[in-house]
ZAVO-461841 format. One line per 8 residues: number of its first residue (from 1); their letters; for each residue y, x, z of C-alpha. Coordinates in Angstrom, 1 decimal, decimal comma. Last residue first. Example, Ala and Ser with C-alpha at 12.3 -4.5 7.8 and 13.67 -1.06 7.14 Angstrom:
BEGIN
2	sa	-1,1 13,7 7,1 ~ -4,5 12,3 7,8
***
This chain:
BEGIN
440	xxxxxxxx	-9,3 0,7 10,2 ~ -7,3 1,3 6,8 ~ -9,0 1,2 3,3 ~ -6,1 2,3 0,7 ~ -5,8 6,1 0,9 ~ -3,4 8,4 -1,0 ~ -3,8 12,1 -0,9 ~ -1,4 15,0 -1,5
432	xxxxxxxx	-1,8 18,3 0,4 ~ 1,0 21,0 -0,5 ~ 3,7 19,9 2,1 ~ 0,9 20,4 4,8 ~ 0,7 24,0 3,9 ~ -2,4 25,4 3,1 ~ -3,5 27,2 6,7 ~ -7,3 27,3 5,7
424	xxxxxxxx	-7,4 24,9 8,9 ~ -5,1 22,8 7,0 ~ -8,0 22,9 4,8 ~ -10,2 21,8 6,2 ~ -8,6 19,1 8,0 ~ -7,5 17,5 4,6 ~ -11,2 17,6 3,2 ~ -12,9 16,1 6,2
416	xxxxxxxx	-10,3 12,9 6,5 ~ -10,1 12,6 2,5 ~ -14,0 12,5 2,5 ~ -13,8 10,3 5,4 ~ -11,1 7,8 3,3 ~ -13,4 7,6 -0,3 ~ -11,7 9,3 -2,7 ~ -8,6 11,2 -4,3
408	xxxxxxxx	-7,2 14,5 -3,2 ~ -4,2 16,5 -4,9 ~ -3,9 20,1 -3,9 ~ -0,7 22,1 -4,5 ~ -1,6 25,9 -4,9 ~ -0,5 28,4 -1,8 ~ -4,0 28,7 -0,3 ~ -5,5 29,8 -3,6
400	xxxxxxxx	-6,4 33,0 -2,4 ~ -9,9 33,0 -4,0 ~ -11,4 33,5 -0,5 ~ -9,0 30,5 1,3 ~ -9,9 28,1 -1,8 ~ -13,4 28,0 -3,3 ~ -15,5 30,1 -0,3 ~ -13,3 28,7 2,2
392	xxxxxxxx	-13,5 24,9 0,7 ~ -17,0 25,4 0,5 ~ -17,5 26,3 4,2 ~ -15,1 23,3 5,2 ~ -16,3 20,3 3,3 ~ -17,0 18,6 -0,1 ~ -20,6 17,0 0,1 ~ -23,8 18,4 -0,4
384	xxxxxxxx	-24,7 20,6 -3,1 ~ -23,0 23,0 -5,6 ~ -23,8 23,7 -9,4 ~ -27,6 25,1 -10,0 ~ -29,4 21,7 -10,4 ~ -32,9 23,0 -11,1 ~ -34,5 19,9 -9,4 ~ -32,1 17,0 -9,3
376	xxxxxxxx	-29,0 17,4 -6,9 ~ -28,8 13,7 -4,4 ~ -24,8 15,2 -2,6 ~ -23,9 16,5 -5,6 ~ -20,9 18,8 -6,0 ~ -19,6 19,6 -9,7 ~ -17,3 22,6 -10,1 ~ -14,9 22,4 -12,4
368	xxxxxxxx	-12,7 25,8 -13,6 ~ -9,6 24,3 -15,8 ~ -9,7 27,0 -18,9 ~ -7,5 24,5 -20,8 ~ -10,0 24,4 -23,9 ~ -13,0 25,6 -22,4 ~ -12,5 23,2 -19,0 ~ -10,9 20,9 -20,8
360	xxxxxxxx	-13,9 20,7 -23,0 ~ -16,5 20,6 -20,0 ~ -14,6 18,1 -18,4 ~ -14,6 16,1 -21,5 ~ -18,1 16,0 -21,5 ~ -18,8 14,7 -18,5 ~ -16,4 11,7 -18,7 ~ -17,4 10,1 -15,5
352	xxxxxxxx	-20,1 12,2 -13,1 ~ -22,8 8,8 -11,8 ~ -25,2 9,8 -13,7 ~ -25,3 13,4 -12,4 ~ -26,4 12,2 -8,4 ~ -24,1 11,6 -5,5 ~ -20,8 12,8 -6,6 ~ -18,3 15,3 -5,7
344	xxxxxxxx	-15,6 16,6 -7,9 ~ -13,6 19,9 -7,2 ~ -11,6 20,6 -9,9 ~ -9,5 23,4 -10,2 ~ -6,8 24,6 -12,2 ~ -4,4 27,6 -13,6 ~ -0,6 26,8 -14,1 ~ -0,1 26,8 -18,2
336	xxxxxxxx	1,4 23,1 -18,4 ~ 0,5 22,6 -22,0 ~ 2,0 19,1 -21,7 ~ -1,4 17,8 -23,4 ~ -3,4 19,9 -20,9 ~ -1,6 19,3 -17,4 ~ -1,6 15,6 -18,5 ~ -5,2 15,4 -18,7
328	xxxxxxxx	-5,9 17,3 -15,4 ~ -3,3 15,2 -14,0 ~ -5,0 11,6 -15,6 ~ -8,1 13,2 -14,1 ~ -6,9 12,8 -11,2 ~ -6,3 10,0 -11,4 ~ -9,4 8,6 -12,4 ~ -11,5 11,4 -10,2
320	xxxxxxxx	-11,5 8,8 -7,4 ~ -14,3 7,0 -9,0 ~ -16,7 9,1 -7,0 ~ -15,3 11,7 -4,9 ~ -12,4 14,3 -6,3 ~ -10,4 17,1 -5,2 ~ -8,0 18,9 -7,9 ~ -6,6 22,2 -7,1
312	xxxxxxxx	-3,1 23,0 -9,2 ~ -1,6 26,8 -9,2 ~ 1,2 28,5 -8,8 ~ 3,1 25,6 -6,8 ~ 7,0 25,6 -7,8 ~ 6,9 22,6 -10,0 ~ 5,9 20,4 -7,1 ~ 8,7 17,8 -7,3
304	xxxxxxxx	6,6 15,6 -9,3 ~ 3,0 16,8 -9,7 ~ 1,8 13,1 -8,8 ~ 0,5 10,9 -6,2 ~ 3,1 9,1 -5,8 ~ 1,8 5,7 -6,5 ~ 3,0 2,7 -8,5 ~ 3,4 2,1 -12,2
296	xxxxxxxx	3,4 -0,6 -12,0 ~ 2,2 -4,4 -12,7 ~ 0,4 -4,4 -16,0 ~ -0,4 -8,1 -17,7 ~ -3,6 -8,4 -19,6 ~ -4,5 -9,7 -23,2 ~ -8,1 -9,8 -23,5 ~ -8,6 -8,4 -27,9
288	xxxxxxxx	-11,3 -6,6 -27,0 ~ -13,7 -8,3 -25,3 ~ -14,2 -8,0 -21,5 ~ -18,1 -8,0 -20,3 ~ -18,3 -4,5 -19,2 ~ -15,6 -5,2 -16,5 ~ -17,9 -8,4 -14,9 ~ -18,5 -6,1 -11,7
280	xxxxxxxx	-15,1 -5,6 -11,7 ~ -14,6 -8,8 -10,3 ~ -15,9 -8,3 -7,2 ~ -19,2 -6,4 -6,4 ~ -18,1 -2,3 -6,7 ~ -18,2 -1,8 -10,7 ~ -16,6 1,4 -11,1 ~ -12,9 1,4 -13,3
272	xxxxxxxx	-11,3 4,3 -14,4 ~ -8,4 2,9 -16,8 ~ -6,9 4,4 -20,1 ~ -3,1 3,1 -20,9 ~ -1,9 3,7 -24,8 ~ 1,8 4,4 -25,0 ~ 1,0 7,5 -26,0 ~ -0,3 11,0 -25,4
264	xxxxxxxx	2,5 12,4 -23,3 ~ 1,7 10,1 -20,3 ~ -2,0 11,2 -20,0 ~ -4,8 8,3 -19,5 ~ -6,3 8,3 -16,2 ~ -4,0 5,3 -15,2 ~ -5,7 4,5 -11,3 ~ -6,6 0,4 -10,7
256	xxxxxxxx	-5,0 -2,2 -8,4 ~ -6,6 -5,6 -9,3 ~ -4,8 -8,8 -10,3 ~ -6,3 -12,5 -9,3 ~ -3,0 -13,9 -8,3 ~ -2,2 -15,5 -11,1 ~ 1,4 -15,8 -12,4 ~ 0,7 -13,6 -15,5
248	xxxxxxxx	-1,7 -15,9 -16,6 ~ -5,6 -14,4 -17,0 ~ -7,6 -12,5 -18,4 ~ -7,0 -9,6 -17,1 ~ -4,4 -8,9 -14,2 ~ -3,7 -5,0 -13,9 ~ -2,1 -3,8 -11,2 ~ -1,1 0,0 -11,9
240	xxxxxxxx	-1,7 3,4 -10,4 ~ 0,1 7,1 -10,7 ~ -1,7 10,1 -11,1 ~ 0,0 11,0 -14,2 ~ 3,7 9,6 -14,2 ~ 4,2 6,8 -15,9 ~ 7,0 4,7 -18,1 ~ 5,0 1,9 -19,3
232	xxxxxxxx	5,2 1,4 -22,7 ~ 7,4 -1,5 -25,1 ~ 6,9 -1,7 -28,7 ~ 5,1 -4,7 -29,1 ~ 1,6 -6,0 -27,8 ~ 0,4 -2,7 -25,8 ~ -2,7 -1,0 -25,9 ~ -5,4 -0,8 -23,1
224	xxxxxxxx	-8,6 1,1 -22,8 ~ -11,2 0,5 -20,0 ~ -13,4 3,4 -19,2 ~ -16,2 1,8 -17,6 ~ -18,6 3,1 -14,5 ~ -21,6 1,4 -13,0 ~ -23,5 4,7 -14,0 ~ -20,5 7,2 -16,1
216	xxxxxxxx	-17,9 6,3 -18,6 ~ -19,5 3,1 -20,5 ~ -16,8 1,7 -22,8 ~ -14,3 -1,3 -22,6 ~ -11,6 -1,0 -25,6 ~ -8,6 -2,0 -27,0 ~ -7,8 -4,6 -24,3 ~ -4,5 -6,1 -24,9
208	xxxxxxxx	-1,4 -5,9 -23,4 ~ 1,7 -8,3 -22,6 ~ 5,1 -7,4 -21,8 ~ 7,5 -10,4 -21,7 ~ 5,0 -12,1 -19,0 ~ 5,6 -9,3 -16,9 ~ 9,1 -10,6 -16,4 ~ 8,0 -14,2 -15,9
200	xxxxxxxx	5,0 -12,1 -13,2 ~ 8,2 -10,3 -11,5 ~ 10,1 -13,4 -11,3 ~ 7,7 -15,6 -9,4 ~ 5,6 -14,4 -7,1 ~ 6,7 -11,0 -6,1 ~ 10,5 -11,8 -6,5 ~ 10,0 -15,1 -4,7
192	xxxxxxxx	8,4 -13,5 -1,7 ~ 11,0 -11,0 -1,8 ~ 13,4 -13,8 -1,8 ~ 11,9 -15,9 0,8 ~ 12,5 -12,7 3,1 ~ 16,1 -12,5 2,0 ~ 16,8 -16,0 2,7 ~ 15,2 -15,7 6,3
184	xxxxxxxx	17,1 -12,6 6,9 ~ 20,2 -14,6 6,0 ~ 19,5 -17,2 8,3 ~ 18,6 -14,6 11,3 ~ 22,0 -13,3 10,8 ~ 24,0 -16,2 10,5 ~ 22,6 -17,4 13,8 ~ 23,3 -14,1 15,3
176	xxxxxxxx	27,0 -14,5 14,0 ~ 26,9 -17,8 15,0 ~ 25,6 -17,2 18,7 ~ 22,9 -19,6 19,4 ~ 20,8 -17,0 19,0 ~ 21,4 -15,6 22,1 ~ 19,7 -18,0 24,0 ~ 17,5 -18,7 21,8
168	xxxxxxxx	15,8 -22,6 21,4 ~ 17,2 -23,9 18,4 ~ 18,3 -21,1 16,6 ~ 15,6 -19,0 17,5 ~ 12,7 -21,9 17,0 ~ 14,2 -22,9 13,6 ~ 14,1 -18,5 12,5 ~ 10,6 -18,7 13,6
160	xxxxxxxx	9,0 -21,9 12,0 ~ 10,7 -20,1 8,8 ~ 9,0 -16,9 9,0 ~ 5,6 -18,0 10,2 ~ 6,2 -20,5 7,5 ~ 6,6 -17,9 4,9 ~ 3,7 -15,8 6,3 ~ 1,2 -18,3 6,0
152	xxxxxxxx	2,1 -19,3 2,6 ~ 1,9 -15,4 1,3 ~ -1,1 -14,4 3,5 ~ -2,5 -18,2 2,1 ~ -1,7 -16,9 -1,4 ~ -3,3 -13,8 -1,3 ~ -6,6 -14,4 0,6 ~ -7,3 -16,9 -1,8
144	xxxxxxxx	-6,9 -14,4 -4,7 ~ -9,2 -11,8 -2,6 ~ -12,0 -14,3 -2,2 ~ -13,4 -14,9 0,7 ~ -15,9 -12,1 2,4 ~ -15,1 -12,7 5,9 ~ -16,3 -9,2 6,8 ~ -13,9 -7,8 4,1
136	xxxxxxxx	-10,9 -10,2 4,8 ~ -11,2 -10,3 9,3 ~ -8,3 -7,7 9,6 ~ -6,1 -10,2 7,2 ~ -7,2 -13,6 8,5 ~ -6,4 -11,8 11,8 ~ -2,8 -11,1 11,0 ~ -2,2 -14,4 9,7
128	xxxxxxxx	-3,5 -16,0 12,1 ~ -2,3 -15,2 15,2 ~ 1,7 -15,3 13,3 ~ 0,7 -19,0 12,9 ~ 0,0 -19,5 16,5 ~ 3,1 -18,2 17,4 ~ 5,0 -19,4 14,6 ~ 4,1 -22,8 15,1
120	xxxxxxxx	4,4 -22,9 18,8 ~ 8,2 -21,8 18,4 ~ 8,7 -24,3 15,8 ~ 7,3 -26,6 18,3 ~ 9,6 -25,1 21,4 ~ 13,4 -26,5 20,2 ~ 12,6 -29,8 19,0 ~ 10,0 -30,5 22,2
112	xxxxxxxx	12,7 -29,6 24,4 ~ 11,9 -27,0 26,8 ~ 14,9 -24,3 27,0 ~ 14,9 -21,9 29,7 ~ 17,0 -22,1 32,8 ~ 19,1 -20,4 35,0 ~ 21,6 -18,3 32,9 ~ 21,9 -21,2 30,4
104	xxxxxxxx	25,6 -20,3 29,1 ~ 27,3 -23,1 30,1 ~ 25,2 -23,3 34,1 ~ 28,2 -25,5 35,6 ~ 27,0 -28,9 34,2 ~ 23,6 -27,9 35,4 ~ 20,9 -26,7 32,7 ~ 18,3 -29,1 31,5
96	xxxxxxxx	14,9 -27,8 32,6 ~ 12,0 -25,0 32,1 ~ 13,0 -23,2 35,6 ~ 13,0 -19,2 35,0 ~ 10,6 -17,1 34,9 ~ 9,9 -16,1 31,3 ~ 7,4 -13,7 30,7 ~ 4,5 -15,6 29,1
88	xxxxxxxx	6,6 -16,8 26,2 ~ 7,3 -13,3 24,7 ~ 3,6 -12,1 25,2 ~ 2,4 -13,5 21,6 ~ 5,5 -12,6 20,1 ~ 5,0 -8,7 21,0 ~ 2,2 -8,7 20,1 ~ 2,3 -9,9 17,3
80	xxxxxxxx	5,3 -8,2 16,3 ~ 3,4 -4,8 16,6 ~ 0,2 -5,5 14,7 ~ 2,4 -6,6 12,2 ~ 4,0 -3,2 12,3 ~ 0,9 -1,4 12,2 ~ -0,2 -3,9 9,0 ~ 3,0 -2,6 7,1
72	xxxxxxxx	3,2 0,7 8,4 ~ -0,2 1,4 6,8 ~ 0,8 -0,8 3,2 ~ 4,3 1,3 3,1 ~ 2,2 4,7 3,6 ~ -0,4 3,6 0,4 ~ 2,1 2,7 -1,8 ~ 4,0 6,0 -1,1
64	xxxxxxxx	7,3 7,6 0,9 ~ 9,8 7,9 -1,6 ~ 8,5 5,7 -4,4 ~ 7,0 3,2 -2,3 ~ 10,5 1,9 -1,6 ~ 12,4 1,7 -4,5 ~ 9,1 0,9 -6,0 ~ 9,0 -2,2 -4,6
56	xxxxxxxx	5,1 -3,9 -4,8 ~ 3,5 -2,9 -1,2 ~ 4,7 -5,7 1,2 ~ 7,0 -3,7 2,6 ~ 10,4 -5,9 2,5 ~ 8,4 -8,9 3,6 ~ 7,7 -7,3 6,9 ~ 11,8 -6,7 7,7
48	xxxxxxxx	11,1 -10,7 8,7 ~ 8,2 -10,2 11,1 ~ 10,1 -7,5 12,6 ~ 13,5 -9,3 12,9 ~ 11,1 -12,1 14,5 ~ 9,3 -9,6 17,5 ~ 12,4 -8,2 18,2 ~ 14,0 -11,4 19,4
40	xxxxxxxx	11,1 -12,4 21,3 ~ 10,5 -9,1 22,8 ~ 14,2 -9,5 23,6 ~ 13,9 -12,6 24,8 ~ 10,8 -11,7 27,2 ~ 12,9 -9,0 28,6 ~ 15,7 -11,0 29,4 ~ 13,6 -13,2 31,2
32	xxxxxxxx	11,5 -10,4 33,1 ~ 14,9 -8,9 33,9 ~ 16,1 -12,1 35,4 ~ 19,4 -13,2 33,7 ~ 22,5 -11,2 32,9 ~ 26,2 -12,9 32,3 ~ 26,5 -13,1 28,8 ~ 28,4 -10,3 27,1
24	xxxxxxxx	28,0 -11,0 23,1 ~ 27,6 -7,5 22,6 ~ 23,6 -7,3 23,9 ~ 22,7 -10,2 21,7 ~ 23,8 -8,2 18,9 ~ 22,1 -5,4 19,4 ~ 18,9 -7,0 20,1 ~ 19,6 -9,0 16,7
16	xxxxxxxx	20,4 -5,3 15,1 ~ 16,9 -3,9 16,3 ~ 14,7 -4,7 13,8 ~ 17,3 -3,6 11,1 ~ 18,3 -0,4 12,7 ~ 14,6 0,5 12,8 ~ 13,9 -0,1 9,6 ~ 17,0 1,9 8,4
8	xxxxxxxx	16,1 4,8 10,6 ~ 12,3 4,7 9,3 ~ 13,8 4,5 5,8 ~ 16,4 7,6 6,6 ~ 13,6 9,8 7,5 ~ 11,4 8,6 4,3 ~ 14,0 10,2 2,6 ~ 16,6 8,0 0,3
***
C-alpha cells in the first residue's frame, strides 16, 4: 500500500463518524452547534486512529518510515487537541432537558453529570498527554516513566471519550455510530495490548546475548550481539532495532539503536552506540553474556527499491555513520560493484568510529571517504567545517554524481543543510533518503 493510499485511509477513518452522523438525517441545529459536534466527533476518531501510528508496525512504517509515522503522529495529536479542546466552547444552545416534542434534541445540549464527566476527563486528559510529551526533554524524567504514563494516559483519554460520545452525542446515540466508536475503542486497546503485551511474550522466545562491548571512537562503543538459538533477524542494511538490555522483555526501558553490522555476514547483530547521558552512558559496563531482547528491524532507510542508481553517496554526522555504515558494509560483502562515497563529518579525529575499517573498505571496495572536521588538528589535510553547499558542489554536482542515491544520517540541521543543497544541485528528490527522530 503507497503512502498515498495510507493518508486516504486515515482520512477515511477520521472522518467516517462525521459521515455517519451526516446519513442519519436529523433535522439541522445551529451551525456553531453542529460544528462543535463535529469537531467533537472528529477530534475522538483521531485520537483513536492515533494508536495505529504509534511507531512499532511495520506494515505501516514500512511504506512510508518510522520516522514519518512518529511526525504525523504528534501533528495529528496536535490536531485532535485542538480540536477537542474548542468542541465545548461552541455550543449555543440551552444546557437542559429537552421538551416532550424536542425527540431528537434539536434545542438543547446534554448536561447531566453522567454524560459530561467522561467528557471532562478526556478533555483534560487529552491536555496532558500531549504536553507531558512536548515538555519530555526539558522535564528530564525518565524515558521508561514517560512510556507507560503516555500509554495509561492515552487509554483513558480513549475510553473517557468513547463513554462521553455515547452518553452525551447526539449522533452517537445512533447504534451503528455507537458500534462504531466501540469497536475503535477495542481496536485501540488492542494495539496497546500488542505493543505491551504480546509482542514482548513473542520477543521473549528470541533472546540475545552480548558478545561483545568494545571502544569504537571517543564516548563511542561497538556493541556485538549474538543470538541464543537458531533464529536471526531478517534485516536490511540501514535499518534500526529496539534493543532492551538487561532487562525483561516486558520492560519498558528499550532503546532504538542503528544495525551497522551487514545482513550477509551472519546472524550476528553489531550496534553503533555514543554515550549521550541516559542509559547508554553505562554501555561500556555490559558484560558479555547480558541477554537482550531485539524489537525490529525498523527503518527504511535502505538501498531497497533503488537498484537502478549508478552510484551510492553516503552522508554522515557523528554517530549517524552506524547505518550507514551497515550499507557501506553490505555494499562490500554482497559485492555490489556501484562506486561510493562517504561523506562523514565530525568534530575532532577521536571521535571518527571504526577508522580503520574505513580505510580498508576504502582499499578493498575502492569506497572514496572523505573525513570533515569541524575542530581539524594542525596538519589535518582532509576537509574542514561542516557538510554544506560549496563542498557538496565540488564532491557531487562537479563529479557528476547528481543521479546517485544519497543516504543521510545525523543530527536534524545537518540533515536540513545537506538536503537543501543538494536539491539545489538538482538531485532528484526520489534519490535523497534521510530519517530524523528529534521533531520541534
Amino acid at each position: 500500500m503507497p503512502a498515498t493510499a495510507l493518508i486516504l485511509l486515515y482520512l477515511g477513518l477520521a472522518l467516517t463518524p462525521l459521515g455517519l452522523a451526516w446519513a442519519q438525517g436529523l433535522p439541522p441545529r445551529t451551525i456553531w452547534d453542529e460544528l462543535a459536534s463535529g469537531l467533537g466527533l472528529v477530534a475522538l476518531a483521531m485520537i483513536l486512529v492515533e494508536f495505529g501510528q504509534i511507531g512499532r508496525f511495520r506494515a505501516v512504517t514500512a511504506r512510508v518510515g518510522s520516522d514519518v509515522v512518529m511526525r504525523s503522529h504528534q501533528l495529528a495529536a496536535r490536531v485532535a487537541l485542538v480540536f477537542a479542546v474548542l468542541h465545548p466552547f461552541f455550543y449555543v444552545s440551552a444546557m437542559s432537558d429537552p421538551p416532550d416534542w424536542d425527540v431528537t434534541r434539536q434545542t438543547v445540549v446534554t448536561y447531566s453529570w453522567t454524560a459530561i464527566w467522561p467528557g471532562i476527563l478526556a478533555w483534560l486528559g487529552l491536555g496532558m498527554v500531549v504536553t507531558m510529551a512536548l515538555a519530555r526533554d526539558v522535564a528530564g524524567y525518565r524515558y521508561e516513566i514517560w512510556r507507560g504514563l503516555h500509554g495509561l494516559g492515552a487509554a483513558l483519554v480513549a475510553g473517557a471519550g468513547v463513554l462521553h460520545a455515547l452518553r452525551a452525542g447526539r449522533y452517537s446515540g445512533d447504534d451503528l455510530l455507537g458500534w462504531v466508536w466501540i469497536a475503535g475503542l477495542g481496536l485501540a486497546l488492542a494495539a496497546l495490548t500488542m505493543i505491551y503485551v504480546v509482542a514482548p511474550a513473542l520477543r521473549a522466545r528470541r533472546p540475545w546475548r552480548v558478545l561483545s562491548v568494545t571502544p569504537a571512537a571517543r564516548r563511542t562503543w561497538r556493541l556485538r550481539l549474538t543470538p541464543e538459538g537458531a533464529h536471526r533477524l531478517r534485516y536490511r542494511a540501514g535499518q534500526f532495532a529496539w534493543l532492551t538490555i538487561g532487562r525483561p522483555p516486558f520492560s519498558l526501558n528499550d532503546n532504538p539503536f542503528s544495525i551497522a553490522s551487514a545482513p550477509s555476514r551472519g546472524p550476528d547483530l553489531e550496534f553503533i552506540i555514543k554515550q549521550l547521558g541516559d542509559m547508554t552512558d553505562r554501555i561500556g559496563q555490559i558484560p558479555p553474556g547480558t541477554r537482550v531482547y531485539v524489537d525490529g528491524p525498523h527503518g527504511h532507510l535502505t538501498l531497497t527499491g533503488q537498484e537502478d542508481a549508478p552510484g551510492i553517496a553516503l552522508i554522515a554526522g557523528g554517530v549517524g555513520i552506524a547505518p550507514l555504515l551497515g550499507i557501506l558494509r553490505e555494499m562490500a560483502a554482497s559485492g555490489d560493484p556501484r562506486p561510493s562515497l562517504l561523506m562523514y563529518g565530525n568534530r575532532i579525529p577521536g571521535q571518527i568510529v571504526c577508522e580503520d575499517e574505513l580505510q580498508a573498505l576504502a582499499r578493498d571496495h575502492g569506497s572514496e571517504v572523505i573525513h570533515v572536521l569541524s575542530e581539524p588538528p594542525e596538519g589535518w589535510s582532509g576537509e574542514t567545517g561542516f557538510v554544506d553547499a560549496p563542498m557538496l558542489r565540488r564532491h557531487v554536482a562537479e563529479a557528476g554524481r547528481r543521479d546517485w542515491l544519497f543516504v543521510l544520517c545525523g543530527p536534524p540541521p545537518m540533515l536540513r543543510t545537506v538536503e537543501a543543497a543538494l536539491l539545489e544541485l538538482g538531485v532528484p528528490a526520489r534519490r535523497i533518503l534521510s530519517e530524523q527522530f528529534v521533531y520541534d
